[in-house]
N, CA, C and O atoms as a Tripos MOL2 file, in Angstrom:
@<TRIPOS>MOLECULE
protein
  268   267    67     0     0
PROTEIN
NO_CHARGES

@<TRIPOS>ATOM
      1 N         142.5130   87.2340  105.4550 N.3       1 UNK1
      2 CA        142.0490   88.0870  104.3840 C.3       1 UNK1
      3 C         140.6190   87.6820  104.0540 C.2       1 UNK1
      4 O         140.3720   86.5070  103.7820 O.2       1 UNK1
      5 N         139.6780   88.6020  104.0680 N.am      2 UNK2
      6 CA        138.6270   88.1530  103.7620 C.3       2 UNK2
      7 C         138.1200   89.1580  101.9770 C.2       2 UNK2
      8 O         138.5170   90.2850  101.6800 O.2       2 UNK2
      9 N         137.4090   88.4720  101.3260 N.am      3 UNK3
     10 CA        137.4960   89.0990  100.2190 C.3       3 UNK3
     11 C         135.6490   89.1990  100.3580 C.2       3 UNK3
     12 O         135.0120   88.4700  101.1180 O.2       3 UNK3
     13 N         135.0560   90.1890   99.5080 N.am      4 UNK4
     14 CA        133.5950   90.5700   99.9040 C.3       4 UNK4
     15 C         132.9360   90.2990   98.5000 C.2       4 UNK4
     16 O         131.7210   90.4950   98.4660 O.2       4 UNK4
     17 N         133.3870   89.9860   97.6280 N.am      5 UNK5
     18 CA        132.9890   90.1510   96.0390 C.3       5 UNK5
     19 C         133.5950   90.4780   94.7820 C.2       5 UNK5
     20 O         133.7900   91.5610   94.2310 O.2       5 UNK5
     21 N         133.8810   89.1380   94.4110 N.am      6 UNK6
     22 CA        134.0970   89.3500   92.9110 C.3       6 UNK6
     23 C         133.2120   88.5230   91.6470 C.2       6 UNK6
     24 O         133.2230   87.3450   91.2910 O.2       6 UNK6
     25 N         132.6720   89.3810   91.3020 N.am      7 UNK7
     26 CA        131.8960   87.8570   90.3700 C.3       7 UNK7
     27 C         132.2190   87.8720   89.3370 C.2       7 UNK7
     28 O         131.2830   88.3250   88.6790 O.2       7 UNK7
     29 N         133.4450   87.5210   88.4090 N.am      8 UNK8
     30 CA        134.1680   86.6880   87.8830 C.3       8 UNK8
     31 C         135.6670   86.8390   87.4390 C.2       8 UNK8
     32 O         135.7870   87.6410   86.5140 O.2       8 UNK8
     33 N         136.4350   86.4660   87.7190 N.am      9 UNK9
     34 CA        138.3000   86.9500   87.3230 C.3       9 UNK9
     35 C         138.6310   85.3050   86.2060 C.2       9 UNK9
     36 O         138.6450   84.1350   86.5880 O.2       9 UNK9
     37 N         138.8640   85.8880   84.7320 N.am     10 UNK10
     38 CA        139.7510   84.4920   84.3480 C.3      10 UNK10
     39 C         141.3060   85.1560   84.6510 C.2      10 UNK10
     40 O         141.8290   86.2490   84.8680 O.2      10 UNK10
     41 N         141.5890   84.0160   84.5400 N.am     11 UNK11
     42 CA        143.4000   84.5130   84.7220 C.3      11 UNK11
     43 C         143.6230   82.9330   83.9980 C.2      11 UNK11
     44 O         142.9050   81.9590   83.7740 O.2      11 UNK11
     45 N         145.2080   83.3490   83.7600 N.am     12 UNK12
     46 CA        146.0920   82.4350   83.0410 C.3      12 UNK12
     47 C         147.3380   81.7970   84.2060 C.2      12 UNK12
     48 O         147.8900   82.3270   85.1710 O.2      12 UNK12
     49 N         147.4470   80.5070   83.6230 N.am     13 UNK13
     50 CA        149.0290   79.9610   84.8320 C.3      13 UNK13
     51 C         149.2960   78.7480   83.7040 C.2      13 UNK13
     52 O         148.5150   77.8630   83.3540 O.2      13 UNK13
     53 N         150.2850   78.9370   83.3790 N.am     14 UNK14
     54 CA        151.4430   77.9610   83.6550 C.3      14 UNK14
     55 C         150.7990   76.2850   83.5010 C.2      14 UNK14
     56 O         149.9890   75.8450   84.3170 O.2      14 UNK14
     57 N         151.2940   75.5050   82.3680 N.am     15 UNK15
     58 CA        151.0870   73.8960   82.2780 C.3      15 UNK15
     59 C         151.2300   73.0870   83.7390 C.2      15 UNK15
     60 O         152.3660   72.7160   84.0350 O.2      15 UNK15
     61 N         150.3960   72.8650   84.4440 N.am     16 UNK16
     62 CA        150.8510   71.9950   85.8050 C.3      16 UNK16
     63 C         150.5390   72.5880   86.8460 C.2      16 UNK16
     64 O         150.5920   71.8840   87.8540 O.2      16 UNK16
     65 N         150.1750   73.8200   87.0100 N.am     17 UNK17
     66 CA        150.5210   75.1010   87.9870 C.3      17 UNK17
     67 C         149.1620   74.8440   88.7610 C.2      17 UNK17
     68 O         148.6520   75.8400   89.2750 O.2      17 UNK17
     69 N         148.4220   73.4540   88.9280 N.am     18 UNK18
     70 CA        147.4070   73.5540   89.7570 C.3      18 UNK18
     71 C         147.0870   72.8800   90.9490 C.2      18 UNK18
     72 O         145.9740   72.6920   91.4400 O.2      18 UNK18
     73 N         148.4040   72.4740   91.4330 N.am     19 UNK19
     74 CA        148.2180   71.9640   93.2110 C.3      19 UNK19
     75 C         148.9770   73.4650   93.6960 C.2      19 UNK19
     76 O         148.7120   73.8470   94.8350 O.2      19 UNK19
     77 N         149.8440   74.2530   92.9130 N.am     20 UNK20
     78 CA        150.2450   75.3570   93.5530 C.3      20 UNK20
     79 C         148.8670   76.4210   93.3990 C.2      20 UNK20
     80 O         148.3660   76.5870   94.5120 O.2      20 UNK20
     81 N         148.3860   76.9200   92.6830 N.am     21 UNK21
     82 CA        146.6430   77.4100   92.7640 C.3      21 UNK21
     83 C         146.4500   77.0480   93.5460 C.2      21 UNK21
     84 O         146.8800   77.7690   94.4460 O.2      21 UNK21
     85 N         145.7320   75.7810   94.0740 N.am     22 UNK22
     86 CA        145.1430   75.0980   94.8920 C.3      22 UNK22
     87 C         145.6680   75.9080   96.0600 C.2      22 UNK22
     88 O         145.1120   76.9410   96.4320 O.2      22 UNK22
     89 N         146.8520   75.3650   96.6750 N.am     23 UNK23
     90 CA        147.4240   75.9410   97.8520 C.3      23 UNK23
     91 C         146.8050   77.3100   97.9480 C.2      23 UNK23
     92 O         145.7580   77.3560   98.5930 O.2      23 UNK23
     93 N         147.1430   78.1610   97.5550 N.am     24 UNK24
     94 CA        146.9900   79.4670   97.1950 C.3      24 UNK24
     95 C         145.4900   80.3560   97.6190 C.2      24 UNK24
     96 O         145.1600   81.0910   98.5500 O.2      24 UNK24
     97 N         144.7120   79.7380   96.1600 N.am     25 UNK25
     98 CA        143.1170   79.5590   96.1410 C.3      25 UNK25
     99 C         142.4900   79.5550   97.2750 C.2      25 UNK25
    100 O         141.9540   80.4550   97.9210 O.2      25 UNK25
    101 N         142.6590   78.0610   97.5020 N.am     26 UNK26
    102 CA        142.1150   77.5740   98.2890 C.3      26 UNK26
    103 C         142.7380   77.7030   99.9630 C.2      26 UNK26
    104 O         142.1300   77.9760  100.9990 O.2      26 UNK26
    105 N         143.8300   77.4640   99.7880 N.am     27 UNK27
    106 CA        144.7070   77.1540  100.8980 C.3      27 UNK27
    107 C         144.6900   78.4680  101.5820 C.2      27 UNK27
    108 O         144.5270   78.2790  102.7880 O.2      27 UNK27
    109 N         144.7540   79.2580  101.3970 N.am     28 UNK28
    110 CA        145.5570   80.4860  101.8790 C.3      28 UNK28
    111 C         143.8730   81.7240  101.9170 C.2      28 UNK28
    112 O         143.4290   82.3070  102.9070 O.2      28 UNK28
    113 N         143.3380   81.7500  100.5290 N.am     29 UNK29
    114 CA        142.0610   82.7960  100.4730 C.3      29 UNK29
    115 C         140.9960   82.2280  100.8710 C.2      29 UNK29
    116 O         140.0350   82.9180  101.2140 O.2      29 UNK29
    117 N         140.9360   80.3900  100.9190 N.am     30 UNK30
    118 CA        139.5790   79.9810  101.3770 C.3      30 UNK30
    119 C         138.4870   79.7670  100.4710 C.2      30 UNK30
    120 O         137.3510   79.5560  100.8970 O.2      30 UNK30
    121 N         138.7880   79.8120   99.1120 N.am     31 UNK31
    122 CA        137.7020   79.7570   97.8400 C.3      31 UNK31
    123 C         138.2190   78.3350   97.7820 C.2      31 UNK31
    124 O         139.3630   77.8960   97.6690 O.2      31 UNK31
    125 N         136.8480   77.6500   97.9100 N.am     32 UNK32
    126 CA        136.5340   76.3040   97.2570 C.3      32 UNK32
    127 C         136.7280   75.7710   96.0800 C.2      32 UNK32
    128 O         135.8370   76.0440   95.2760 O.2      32 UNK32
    129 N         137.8360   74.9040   95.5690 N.am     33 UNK33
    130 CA        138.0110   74.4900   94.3080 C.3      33 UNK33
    131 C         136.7670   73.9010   93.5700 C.2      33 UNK33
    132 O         136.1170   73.1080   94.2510 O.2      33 UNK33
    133 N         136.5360   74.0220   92.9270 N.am     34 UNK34
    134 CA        134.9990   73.0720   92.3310 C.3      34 UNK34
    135 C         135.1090   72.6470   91.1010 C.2      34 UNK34
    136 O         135.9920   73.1660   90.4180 O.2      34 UNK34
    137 N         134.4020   71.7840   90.6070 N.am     35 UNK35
    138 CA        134.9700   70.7290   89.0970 C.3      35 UNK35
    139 C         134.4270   71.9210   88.0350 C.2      35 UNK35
    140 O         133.5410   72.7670   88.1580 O.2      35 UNK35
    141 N         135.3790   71.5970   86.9090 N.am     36 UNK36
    142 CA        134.8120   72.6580   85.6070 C.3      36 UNK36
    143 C         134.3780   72.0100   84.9160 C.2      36 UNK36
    144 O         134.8760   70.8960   85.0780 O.2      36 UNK36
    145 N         133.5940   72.0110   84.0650 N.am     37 UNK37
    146 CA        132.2900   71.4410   83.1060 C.3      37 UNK37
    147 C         133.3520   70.2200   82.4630 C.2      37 UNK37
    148 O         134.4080   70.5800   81.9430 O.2      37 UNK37
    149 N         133.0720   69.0950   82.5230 N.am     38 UNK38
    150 CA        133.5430   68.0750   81.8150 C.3      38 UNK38
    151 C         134.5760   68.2090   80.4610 C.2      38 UNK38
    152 O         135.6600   67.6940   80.1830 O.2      38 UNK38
    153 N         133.5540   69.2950   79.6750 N.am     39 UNK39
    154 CA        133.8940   69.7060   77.8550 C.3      39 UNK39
    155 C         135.3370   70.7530   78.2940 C.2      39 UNK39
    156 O         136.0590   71.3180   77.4730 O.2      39 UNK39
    157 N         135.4330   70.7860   79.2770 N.am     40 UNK40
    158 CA        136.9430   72.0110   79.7300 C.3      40 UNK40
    159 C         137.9170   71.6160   80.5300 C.2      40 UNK40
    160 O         138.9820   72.2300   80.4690 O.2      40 UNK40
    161 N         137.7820   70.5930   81.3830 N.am     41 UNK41
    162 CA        138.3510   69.8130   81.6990 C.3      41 UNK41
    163 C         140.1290   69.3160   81.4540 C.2      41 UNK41
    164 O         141.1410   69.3750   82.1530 O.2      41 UNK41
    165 N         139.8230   68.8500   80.1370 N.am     42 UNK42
    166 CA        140.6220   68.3890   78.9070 C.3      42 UNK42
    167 C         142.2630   68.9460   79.3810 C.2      42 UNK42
    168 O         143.3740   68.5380   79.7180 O.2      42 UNK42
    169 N         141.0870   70.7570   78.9950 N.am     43 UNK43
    170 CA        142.6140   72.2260   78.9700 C.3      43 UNK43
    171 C         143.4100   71.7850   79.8680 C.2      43 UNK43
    172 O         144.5120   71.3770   79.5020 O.2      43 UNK43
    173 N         143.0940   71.7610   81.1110 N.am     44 UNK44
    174 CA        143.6500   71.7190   82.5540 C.3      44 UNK44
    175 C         143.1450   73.1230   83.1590 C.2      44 UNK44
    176 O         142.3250   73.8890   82.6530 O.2      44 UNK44
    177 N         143.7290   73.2400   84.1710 N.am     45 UNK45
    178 CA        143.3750   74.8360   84.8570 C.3      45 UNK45
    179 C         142.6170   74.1340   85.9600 C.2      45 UNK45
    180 O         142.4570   72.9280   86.1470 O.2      45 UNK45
    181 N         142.1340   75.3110   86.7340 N.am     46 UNK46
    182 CA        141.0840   74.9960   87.5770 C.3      46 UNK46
    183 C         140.5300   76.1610   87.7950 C.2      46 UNK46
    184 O         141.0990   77.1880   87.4260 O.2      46 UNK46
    185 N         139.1380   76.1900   88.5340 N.am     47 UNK47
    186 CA        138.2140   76.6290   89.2700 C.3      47 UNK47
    187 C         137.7180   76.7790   90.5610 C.2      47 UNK47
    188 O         137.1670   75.7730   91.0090 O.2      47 UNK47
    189 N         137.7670   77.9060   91.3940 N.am     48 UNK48
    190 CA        137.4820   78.3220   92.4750 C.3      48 UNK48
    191 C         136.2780   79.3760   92.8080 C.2      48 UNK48
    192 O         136.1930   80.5830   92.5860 O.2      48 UNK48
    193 N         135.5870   78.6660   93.2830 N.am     49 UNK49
    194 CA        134.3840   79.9220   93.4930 C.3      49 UNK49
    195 C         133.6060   79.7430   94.7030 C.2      49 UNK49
    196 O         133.4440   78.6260   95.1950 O.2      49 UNK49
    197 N         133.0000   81.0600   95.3220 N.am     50 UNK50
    198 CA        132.4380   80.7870   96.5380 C.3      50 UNK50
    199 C         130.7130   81.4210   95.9700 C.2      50 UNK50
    200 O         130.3480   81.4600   94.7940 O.2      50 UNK50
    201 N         129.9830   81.8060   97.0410 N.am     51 UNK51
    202 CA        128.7700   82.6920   96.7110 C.3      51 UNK51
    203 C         128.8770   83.7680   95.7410 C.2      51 UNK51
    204 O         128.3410   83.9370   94.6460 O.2      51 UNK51
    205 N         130.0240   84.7180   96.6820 N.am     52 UNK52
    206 CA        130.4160   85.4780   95.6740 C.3      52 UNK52
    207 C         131.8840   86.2430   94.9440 C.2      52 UNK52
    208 O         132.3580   87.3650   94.7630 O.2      52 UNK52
    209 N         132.2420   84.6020   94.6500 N.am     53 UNK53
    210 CA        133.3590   85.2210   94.6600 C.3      53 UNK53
    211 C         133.5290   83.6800   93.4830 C.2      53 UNK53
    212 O         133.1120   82.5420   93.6950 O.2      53 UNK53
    213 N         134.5420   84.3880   91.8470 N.am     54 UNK54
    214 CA        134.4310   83.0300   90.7090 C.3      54 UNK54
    215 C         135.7280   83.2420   90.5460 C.2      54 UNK54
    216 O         135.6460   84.4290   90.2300 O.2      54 UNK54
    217 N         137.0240   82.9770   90.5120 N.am     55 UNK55
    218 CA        137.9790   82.9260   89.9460 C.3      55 UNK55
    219 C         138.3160   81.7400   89.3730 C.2      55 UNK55
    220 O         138.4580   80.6870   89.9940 O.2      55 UNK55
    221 N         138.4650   81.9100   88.0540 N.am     56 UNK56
    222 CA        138.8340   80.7580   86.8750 C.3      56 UNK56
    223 C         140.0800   80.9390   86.1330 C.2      56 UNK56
    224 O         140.3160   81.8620   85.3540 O.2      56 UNK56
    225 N         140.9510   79.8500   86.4850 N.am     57 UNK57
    226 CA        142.5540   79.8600   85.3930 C.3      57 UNK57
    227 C         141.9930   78.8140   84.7220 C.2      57 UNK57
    228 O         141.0800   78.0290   84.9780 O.2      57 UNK57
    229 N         143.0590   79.0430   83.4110 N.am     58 UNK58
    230 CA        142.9680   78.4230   82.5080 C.3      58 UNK58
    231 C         144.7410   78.6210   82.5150 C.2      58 UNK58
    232 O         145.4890   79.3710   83.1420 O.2      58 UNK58
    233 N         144.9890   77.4320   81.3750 N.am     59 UNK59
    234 CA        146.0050   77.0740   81.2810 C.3      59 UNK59
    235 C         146.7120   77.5070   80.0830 C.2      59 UNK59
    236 O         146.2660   77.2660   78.9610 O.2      59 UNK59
    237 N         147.6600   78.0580   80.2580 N.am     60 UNK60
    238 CA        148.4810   78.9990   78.5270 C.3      60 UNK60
    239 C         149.9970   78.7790   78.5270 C.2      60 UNK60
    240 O         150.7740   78.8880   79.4760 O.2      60 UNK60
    241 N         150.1970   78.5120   77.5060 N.am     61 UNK61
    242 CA        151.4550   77.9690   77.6810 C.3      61 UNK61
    243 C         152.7450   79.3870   77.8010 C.2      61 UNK61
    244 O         152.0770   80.3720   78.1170 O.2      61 UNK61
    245 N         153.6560   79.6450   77.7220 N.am     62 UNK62
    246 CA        154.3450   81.1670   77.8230 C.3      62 UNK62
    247 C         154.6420   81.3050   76.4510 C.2      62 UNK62
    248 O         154.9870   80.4910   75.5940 O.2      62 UNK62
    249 N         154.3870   82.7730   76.4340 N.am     63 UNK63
    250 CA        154.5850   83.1700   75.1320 C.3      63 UNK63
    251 C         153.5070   83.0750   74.0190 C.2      63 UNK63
    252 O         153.7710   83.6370   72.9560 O.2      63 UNK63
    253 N         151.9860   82.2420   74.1820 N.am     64 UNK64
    254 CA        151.1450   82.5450   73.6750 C.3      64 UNK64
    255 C         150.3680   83.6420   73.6340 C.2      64 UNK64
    256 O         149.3280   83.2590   73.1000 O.2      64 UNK64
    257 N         150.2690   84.8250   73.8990 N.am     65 UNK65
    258 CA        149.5850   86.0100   73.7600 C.3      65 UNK65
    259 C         150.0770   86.3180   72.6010 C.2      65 UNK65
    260 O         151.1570   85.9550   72.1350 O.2      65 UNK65
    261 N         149.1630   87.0960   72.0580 N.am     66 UNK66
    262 CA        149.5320   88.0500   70.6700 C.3      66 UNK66
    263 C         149.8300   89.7740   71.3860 C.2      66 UNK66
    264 O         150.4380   90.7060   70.8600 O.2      66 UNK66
    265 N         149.1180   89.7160   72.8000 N.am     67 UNK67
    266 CA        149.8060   91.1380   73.1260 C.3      67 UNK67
    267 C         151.1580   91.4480   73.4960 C.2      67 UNK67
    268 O         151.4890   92.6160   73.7060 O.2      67 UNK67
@<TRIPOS>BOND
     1     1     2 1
     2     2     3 1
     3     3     4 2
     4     3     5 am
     5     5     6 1
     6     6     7 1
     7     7     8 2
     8     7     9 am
     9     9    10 1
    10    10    11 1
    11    11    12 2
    12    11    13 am
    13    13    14 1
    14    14    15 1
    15    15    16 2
    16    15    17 am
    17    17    18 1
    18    18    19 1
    19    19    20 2
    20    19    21 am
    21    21    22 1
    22    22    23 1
    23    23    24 2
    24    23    25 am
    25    25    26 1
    26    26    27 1
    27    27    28 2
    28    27    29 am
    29    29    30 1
    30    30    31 1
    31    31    32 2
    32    31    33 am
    33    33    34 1
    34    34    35 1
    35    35    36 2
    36    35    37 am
    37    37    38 1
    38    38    39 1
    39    39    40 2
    40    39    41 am
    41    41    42 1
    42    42    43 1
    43    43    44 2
    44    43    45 am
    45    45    46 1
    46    46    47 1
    47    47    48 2
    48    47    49 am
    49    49    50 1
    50    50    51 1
    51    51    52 2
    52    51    53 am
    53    53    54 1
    54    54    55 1
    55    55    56 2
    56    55    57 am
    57    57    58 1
    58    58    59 1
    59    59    60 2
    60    59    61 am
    61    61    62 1
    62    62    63 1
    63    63    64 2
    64    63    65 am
    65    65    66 1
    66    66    67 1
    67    67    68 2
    68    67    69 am
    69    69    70 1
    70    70    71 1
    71    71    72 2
    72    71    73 am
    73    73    74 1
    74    74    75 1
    75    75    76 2
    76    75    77 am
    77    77    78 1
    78    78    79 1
    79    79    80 2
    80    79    81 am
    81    81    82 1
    82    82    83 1
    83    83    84 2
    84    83    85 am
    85    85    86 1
    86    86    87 1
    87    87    88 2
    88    87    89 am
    89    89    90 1
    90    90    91 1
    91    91    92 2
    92    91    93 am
    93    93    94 1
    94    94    95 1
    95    95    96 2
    96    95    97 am
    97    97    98 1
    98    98    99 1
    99    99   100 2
   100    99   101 am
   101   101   102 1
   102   102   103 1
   103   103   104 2
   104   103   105 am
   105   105   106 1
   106   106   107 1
   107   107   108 2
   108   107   109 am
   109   109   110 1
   110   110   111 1
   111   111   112 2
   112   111   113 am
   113   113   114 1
   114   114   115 1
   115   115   116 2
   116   115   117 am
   117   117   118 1
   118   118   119 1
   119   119   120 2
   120   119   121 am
   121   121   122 1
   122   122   123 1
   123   123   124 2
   124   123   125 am
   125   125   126 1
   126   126   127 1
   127   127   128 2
   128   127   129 am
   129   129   130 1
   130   130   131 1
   131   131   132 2
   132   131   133 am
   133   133   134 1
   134   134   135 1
   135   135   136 2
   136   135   137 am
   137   137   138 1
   138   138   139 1
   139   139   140 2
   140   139   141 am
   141   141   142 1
   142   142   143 1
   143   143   144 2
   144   143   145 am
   145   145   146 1
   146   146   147 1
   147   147   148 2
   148   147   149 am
   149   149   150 1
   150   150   151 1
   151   151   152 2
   152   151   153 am
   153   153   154 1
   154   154   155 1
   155   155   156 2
   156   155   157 am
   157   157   158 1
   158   158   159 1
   159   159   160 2
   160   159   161 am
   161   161   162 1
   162   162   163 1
   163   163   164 2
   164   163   165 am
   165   165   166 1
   166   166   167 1
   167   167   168 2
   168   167   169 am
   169   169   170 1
   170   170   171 1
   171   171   172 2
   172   171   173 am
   173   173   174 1
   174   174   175 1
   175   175   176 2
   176   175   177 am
   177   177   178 1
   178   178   179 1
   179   179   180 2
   180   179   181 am
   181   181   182 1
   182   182   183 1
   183   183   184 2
   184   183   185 am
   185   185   186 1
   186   186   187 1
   187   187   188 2
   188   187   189 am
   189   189   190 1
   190   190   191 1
   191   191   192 2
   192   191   193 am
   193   193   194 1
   194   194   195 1
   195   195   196 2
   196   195   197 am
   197   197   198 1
   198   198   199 1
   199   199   200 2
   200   199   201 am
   201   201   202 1
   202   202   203 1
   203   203   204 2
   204   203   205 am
   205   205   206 1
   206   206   207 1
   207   207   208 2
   208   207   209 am
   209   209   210 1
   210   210   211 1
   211   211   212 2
   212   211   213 am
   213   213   214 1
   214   214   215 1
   215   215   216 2
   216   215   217 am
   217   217   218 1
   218   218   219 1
   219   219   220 2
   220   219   221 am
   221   221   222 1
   222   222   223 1
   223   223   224 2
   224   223   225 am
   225   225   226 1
   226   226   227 1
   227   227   228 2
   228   227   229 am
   229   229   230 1
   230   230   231 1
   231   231   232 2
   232   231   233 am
   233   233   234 1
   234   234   235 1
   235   235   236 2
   236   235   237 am
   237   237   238 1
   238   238   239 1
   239   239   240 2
   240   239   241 am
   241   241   242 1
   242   242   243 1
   243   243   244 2
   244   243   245 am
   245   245   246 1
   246   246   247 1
   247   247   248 2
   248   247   249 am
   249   249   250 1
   250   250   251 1
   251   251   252 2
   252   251   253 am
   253   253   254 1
   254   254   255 1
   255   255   256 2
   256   255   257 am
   257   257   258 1
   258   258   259 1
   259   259   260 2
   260   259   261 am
   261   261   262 1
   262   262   263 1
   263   263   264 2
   264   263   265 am
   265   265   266 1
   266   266   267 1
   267   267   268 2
@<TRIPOS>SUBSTRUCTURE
     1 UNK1         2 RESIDUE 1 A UNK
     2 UNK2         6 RESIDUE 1 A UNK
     3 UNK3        10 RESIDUE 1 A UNK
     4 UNK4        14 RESIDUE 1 A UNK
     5 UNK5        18 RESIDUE 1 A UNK
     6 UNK6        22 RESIDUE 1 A UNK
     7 UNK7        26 RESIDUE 1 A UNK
     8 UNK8        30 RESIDUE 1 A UNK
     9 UNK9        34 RESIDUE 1 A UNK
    10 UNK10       38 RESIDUE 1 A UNK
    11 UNK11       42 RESIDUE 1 A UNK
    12 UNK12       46 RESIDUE 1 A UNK
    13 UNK13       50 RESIDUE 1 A UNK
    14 UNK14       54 RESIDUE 1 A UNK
    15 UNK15       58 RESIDUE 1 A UNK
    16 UNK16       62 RESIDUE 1 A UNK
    17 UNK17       66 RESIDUE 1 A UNK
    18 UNK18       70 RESIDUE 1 A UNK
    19 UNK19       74 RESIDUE 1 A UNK
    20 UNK20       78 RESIDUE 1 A UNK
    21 UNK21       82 RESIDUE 1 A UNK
    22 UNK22       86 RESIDUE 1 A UNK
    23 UNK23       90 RESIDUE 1 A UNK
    24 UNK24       94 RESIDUE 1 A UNK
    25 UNK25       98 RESIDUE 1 A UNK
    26 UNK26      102 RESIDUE 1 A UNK
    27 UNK27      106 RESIDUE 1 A UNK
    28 UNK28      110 RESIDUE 1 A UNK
    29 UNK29      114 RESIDUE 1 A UNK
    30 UNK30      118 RESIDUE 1 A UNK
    31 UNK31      122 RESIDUE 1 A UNK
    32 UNK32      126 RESIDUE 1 A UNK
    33 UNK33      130 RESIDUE 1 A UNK
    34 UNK34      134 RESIDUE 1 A UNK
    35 UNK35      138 RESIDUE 1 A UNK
    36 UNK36      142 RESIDUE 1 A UNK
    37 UNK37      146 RESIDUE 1 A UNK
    38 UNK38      150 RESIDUE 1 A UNK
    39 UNK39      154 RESIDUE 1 A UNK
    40 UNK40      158 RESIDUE 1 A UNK
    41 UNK41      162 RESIDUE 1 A UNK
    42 UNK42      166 RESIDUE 1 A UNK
    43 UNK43      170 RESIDUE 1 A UNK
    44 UNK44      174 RESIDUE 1 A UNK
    45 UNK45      178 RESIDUE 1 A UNK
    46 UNK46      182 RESIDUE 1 A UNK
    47 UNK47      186 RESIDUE 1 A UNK
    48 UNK48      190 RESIDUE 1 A UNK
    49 UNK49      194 RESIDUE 1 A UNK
    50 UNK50      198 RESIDUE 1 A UNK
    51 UNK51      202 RESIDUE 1 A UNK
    52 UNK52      206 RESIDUE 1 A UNK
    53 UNK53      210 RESIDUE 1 A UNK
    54 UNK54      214 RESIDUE 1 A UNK
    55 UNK55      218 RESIDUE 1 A UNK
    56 UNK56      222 RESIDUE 1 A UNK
    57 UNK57      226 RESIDUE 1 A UNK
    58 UNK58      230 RESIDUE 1 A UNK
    59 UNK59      234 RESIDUE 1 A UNK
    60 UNK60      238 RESIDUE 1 A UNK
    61 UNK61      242 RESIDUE 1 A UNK
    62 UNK62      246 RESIDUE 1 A UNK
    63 UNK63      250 RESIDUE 1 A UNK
    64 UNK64      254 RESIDUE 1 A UNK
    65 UNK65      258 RESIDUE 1 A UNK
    66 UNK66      262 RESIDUE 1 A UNK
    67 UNK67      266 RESIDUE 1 A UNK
């Protein structure tokens, strides 16, 4: 699968859910995991981005949305 451009997707996963991302992300689409700013860190989640291509999870626990 080759993907041509996205410049930027947040999405949400799951407390822990980031060696399975990883796999995924990285493993499977080929986007480079890369460190998230120190001050964000903390949340958990991770970050994947290529030239052009940013996908960022962050971490939410279930059932936190107000939608």
């Amino acid at each position: 699968m080759k993907i041509v451009a996205i410049d930027h997707v947040q999405l949400a996963m799951p407390p822990g859910g980031e060696d399975a991302a990883q796999a995924f992300y990285e493993g499977l689409l080929g986007l480079p995991r890369v460190p998230k700013p120190p001050h964000l860190e903390a949340r958990g989640g991770c970050w994947f981005e290529s030239d052009t291509v940013k996908t960022h999870l962050g971490v939410e626990q279930p059932g936190d949305h107000a939608w």
